[in-house]
Residue frames as a rotation matrix with the C-alpha (Angstrom) as fourth column:
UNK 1
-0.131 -0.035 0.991 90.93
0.868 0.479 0.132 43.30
-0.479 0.877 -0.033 160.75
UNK 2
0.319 0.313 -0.895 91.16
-0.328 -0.849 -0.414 46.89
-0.889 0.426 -0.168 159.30
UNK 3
-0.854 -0.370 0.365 91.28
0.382 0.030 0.924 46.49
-0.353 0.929 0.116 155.63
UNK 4
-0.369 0.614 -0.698 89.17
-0.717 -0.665 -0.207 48.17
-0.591 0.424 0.686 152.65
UNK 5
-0.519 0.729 0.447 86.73
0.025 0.536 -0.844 46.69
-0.855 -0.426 -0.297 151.39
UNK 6
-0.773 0.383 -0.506 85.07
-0.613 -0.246 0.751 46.70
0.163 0.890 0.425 147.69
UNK 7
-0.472 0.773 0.423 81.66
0.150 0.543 -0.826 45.26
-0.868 -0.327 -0.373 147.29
UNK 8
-0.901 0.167 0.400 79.94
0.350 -0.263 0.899 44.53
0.255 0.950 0.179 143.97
UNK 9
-0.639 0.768 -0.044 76.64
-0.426 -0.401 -0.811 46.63
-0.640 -0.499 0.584 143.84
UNK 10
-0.262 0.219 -0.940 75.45
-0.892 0.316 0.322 44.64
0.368 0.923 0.112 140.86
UNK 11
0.307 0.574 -0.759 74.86
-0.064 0.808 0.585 41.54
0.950 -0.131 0.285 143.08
UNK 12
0.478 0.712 -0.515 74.10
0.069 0.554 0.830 41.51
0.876 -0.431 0.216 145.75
UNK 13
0.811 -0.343 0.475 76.74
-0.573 -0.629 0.525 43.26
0.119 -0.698 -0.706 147.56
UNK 14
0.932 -0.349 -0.093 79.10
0.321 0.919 -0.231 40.39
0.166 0.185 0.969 146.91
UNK 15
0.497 -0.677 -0.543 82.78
-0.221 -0.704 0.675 41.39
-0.839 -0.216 -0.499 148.11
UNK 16
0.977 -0.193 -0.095 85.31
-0.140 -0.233 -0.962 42.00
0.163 0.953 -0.254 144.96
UNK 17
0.000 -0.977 -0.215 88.57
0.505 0.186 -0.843 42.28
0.863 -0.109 0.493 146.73
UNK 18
0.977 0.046 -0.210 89.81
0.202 -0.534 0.821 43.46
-0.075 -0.844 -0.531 150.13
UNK 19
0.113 -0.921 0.373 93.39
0.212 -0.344 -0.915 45.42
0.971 0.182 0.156 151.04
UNK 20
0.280 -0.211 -0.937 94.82
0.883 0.440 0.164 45.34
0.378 -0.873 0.309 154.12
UNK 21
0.688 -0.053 0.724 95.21
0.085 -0.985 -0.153 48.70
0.721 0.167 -0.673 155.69
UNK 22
-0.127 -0.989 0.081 98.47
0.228 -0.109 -0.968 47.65
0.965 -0.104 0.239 157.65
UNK 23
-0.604 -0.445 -0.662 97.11
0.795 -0.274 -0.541 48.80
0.059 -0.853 0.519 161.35
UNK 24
-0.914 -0.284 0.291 95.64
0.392 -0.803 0.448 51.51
0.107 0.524 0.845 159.77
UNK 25
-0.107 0.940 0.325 92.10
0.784 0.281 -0.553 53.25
-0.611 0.195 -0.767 158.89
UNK 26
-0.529 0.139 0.837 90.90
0.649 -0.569 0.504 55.00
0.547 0.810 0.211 155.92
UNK 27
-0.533 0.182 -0.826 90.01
0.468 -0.751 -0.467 58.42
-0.705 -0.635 0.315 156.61
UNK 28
0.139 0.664 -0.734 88.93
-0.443 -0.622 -0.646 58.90
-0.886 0.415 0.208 153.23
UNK 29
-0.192 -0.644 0.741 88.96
0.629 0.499 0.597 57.79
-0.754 0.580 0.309 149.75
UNK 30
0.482 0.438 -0.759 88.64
-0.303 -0.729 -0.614 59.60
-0.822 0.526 -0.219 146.05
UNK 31
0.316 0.129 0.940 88.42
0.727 0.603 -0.327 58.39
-0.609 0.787 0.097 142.65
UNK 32
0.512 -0.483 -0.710 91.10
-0.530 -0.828 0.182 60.17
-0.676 0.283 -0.681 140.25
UNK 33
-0.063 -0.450 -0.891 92.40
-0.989 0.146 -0.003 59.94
0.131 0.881 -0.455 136.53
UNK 34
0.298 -0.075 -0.952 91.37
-0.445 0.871 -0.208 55.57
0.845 0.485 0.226 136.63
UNK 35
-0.524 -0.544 -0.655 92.81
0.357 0.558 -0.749 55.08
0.774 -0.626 -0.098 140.03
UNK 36
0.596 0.779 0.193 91.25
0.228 -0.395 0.890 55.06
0.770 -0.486 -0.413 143.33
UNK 37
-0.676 -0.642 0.362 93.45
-0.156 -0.356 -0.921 57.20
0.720 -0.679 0.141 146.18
UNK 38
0.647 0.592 -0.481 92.72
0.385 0.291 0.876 56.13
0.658 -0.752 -0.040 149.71
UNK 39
-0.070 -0.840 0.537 94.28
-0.382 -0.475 -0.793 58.01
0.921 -0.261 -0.288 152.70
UNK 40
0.682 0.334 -0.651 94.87
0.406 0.568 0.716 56.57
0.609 -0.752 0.252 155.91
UNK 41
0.921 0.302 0.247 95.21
0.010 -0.652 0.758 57.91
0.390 -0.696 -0.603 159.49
UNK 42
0.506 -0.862 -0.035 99.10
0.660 0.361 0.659 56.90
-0.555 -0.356 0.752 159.95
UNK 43
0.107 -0.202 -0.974 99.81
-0.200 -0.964 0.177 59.40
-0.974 0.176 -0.143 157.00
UNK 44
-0.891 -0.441 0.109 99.90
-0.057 0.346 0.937 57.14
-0.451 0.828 -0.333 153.95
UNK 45
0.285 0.578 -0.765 98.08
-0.847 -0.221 -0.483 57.68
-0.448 0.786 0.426 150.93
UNK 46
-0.066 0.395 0.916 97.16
0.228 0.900 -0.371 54.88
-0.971 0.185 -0.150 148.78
UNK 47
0.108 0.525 -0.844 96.84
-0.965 -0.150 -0.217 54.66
-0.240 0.838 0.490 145.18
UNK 48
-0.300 0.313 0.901 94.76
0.066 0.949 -0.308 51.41
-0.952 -0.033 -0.305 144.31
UNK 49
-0.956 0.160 0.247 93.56
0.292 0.626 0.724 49.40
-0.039 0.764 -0.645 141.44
UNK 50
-0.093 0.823 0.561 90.18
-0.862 0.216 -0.459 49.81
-0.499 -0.526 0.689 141.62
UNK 51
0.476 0.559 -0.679 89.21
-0.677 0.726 0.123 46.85
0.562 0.401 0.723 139.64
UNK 52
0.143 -0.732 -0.666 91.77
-0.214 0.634 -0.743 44.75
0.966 0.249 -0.066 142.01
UNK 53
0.985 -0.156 -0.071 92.42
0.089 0.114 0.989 46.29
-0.146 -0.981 0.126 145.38
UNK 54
0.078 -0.995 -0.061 96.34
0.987 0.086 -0.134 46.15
0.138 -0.050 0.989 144.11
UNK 55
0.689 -0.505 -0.519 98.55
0.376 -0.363 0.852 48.42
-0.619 -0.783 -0.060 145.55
UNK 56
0.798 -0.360 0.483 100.14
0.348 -0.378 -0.858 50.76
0.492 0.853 -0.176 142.74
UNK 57
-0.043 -0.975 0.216 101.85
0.202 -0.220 -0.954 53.01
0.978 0.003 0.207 145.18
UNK 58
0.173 -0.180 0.968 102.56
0.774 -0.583 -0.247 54.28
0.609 0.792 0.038 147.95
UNK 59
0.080 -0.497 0.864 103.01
0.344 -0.800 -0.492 57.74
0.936 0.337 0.107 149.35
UNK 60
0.077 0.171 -0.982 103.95
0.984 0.146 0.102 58.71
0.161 -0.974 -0.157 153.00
UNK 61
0.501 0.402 0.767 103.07
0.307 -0.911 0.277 61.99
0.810 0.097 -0.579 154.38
UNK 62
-0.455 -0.747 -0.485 105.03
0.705 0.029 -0.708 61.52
0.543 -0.664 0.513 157.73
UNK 63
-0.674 0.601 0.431 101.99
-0.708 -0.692 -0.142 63.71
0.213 -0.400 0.891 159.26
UNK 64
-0.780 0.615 0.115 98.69
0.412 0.643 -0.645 61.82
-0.471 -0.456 -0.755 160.90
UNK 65
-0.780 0.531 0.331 95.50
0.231 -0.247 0.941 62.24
0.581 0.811 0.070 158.61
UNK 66
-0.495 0.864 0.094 91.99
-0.077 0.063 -0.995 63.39
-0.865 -0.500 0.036 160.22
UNK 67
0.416 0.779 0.469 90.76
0.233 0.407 -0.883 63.34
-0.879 0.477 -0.012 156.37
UNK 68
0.029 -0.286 -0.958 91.01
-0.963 -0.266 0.051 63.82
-0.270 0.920 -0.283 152.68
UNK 69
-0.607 -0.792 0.062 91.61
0.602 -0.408 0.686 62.78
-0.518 0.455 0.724 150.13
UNK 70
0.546 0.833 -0.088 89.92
0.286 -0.284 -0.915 65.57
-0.788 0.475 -0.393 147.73
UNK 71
-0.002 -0.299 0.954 90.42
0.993 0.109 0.036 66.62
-0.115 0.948 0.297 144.61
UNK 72
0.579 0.462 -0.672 90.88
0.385 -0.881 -0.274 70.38
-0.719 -0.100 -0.688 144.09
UNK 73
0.341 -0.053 -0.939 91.83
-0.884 -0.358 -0.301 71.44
-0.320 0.932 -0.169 140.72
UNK 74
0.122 -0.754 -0.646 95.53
0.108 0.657 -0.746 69.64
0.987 0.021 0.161 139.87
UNK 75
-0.687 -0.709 0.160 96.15
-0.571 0.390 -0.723 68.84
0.450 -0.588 -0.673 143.82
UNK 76
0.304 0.307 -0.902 95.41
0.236 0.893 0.383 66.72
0.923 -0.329 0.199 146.19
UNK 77
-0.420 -0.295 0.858 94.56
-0.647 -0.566 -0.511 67.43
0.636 -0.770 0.047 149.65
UNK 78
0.168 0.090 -0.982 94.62
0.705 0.685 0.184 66.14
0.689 -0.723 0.052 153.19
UNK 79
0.574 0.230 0.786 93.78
-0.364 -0.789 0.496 67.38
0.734 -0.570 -0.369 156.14
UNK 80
-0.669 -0.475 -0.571 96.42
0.237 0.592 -0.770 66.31
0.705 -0.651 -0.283 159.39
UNK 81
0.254 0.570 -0.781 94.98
0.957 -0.034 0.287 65.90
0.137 -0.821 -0.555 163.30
UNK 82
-0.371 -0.377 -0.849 96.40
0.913 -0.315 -0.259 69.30
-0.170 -0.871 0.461 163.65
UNK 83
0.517 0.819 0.251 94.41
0.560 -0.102 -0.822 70.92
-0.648 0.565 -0.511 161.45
UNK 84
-0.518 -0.575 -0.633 96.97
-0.452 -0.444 0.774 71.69
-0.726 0.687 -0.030 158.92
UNK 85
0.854 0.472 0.218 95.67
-0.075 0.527 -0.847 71.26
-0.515 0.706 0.485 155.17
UNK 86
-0.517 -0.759 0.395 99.19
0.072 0.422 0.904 68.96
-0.853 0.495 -0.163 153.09
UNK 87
0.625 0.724 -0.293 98.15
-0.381 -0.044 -0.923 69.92
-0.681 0.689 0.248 149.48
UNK 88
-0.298 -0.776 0.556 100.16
0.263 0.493 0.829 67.63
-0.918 0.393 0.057 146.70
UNK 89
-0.173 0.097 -0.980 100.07
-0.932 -0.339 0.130 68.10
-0.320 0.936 0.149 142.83
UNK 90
0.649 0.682 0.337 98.77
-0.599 0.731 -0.328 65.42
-0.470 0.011 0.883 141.06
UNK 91
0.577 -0.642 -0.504 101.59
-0.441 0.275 -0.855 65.34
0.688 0.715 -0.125 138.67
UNK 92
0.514 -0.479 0.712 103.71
-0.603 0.388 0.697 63.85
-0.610 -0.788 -0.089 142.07
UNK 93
-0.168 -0.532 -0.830 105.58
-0.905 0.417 -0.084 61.16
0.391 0.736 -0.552 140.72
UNK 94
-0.982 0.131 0.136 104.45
0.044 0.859 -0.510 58.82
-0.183 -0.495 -0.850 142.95
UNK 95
0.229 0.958 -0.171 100.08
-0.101 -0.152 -0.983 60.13
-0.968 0.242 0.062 142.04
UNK 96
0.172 0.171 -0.970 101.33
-0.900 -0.373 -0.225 60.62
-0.400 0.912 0.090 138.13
UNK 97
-0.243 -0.446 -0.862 102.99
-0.775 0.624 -0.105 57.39
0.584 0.642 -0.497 137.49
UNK 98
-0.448 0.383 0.808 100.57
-0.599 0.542 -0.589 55.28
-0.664 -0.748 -0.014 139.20
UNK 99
-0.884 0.348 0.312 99.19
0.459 0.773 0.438 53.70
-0.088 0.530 -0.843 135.96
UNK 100
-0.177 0.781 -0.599 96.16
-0.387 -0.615 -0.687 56.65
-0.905 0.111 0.411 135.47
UNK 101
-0.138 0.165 0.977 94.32
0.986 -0.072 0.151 56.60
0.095 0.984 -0.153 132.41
């Protein structure tokens, strides 16, 4: 059952919504411009609702993840197993037109 999890801290740990992570596992998430970006170890990046768990977009790397995502100015980085660091702009079209605020 890999999927991601949301819990409300407000009561009682109560779950909010889950997403299925396809096979997958999150190696990391980060919370950017209204949307929450989750990367996972197959090479796809996430960009979620948070209030939902929906699936906005998204974004294959076609590289295995050991972590990320971070924020570092305007990009967005991930680290692969090989210890390469994949650094994206935020403005992507697939990170910019995700529904941000």
């Amino acid at each position: 059952r890999q999927q991601l999890h949301c819990l409300d801290l407000q009561n009682k740990l109560q779950p909010l919504w889950e997403t299925p992570l396809e096979g997958s596992v999150a190696v990391g998430a980060v919370e950017q411009g209204g949307n929450l970006i989750v990367a996972r170890d197959d090479g796809v990046v996430l960009v979620l609702d948070p209030a939902s768990g929906m699936v906005k977009q998204r974004l294959p790397l076609y590289e295995r993840l050991l972590w990320g995502p971070r924020v570092w100015g305007d990009r967005l980085v991930v680290a692969t197993v090989d210890g390469s660091l994949l650094s994206l702009p935020l403005q992507t079209p697939a990170l910019a037109n995700a529904g941000g605020r």
